[in-house]
C-alpha positions in Angstrom: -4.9 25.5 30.4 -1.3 25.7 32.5 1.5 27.0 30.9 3.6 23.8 29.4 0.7 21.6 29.4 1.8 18.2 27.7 -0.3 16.0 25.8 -0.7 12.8 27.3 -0.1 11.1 24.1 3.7 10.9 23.2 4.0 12.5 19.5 4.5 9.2 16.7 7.5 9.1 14.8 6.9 9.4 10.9 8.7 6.7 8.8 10.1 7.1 5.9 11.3 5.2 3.3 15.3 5.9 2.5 15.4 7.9 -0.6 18.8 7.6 -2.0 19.7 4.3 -4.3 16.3 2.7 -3.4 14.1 1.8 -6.6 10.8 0.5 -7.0 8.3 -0.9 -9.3 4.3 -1.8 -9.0 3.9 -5.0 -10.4 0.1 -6.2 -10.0 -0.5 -6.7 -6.5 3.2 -6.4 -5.1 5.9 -3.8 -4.6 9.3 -5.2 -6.5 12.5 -3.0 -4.3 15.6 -2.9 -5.4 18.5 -1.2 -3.1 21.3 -1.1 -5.3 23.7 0.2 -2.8 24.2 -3.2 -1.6 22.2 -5.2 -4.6 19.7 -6.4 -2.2 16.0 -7.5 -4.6 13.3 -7.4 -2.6 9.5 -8.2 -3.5 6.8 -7.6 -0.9 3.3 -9.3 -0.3 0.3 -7.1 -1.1 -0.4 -5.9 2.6 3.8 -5.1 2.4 2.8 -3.2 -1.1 0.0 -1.4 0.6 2.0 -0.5 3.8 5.4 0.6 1.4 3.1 3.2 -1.4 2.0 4.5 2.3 5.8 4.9 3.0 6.9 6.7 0.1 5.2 9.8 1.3 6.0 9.2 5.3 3.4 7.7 7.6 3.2 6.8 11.6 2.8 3.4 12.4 -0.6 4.6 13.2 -1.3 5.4 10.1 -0.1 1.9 8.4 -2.2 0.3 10.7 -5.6 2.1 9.1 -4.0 1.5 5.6 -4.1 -2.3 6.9 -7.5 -2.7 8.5 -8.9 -0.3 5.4 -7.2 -2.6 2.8 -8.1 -6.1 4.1 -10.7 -5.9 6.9 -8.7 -7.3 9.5 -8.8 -6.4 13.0 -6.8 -3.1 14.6 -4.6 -5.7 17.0 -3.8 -8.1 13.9 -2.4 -5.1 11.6 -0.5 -3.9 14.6 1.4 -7.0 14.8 1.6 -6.8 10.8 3.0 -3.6 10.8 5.6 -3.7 14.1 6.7 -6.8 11.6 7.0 -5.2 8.3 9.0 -1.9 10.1 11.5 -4.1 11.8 11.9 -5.6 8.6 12.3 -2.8 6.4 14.5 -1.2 9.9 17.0 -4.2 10.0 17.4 -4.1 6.8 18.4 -0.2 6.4 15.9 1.0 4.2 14.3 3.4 6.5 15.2 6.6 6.6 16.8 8.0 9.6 14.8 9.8 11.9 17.1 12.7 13.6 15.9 14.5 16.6 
């Protein structure tokens, strides 16, 4: 109850999708991207599709990880590794918004 008292878990960063020049279709069970700032087509999985309709609105890793174990039963460690994956995917190839401050 001190004055300043921190919580001891660090605050999550909330990721984003990158709004501008990014489009994006459901097509059955997949997510079809396309970033026509640099005409890249992109077509994700269904765990990807689950993970990037999470995106669209913002959501912690954290939160993809639920979406994951939610969507296909899978344990908390497996969609962990899943989504680190997909974000340094989706990071390294700029279509993540970026996250000021």
């Amino acid at each position: 109850m001190g004055d300043g008292d921190l919580s001891s878990e660090p605050t999550e960063t909330r990721l984003s999708l990158r709004p501008e020049a990014l489009d994006w279709v459901d097509v059955e069970e997949e997510v079809v991207v396309l970033d026509s700032d640099r005409s890249i087509y992109l077509a994700t999985n269904p765990s990807g599709a689950v993970l990037w309709r999470r995106l669209i609105e913002g959501a912690t890793q954290r939160d993809l990880e639920v979406a994951l174990v939610e969507a296909f039963e899978i344990s908390h460690d497996r969609a962990a590794v899943d989504v680190a994956t997909f974000v340094d995917q989706l990071h390294s190839l700029g279509l993540l918004a970026s996250q000021d401050g």
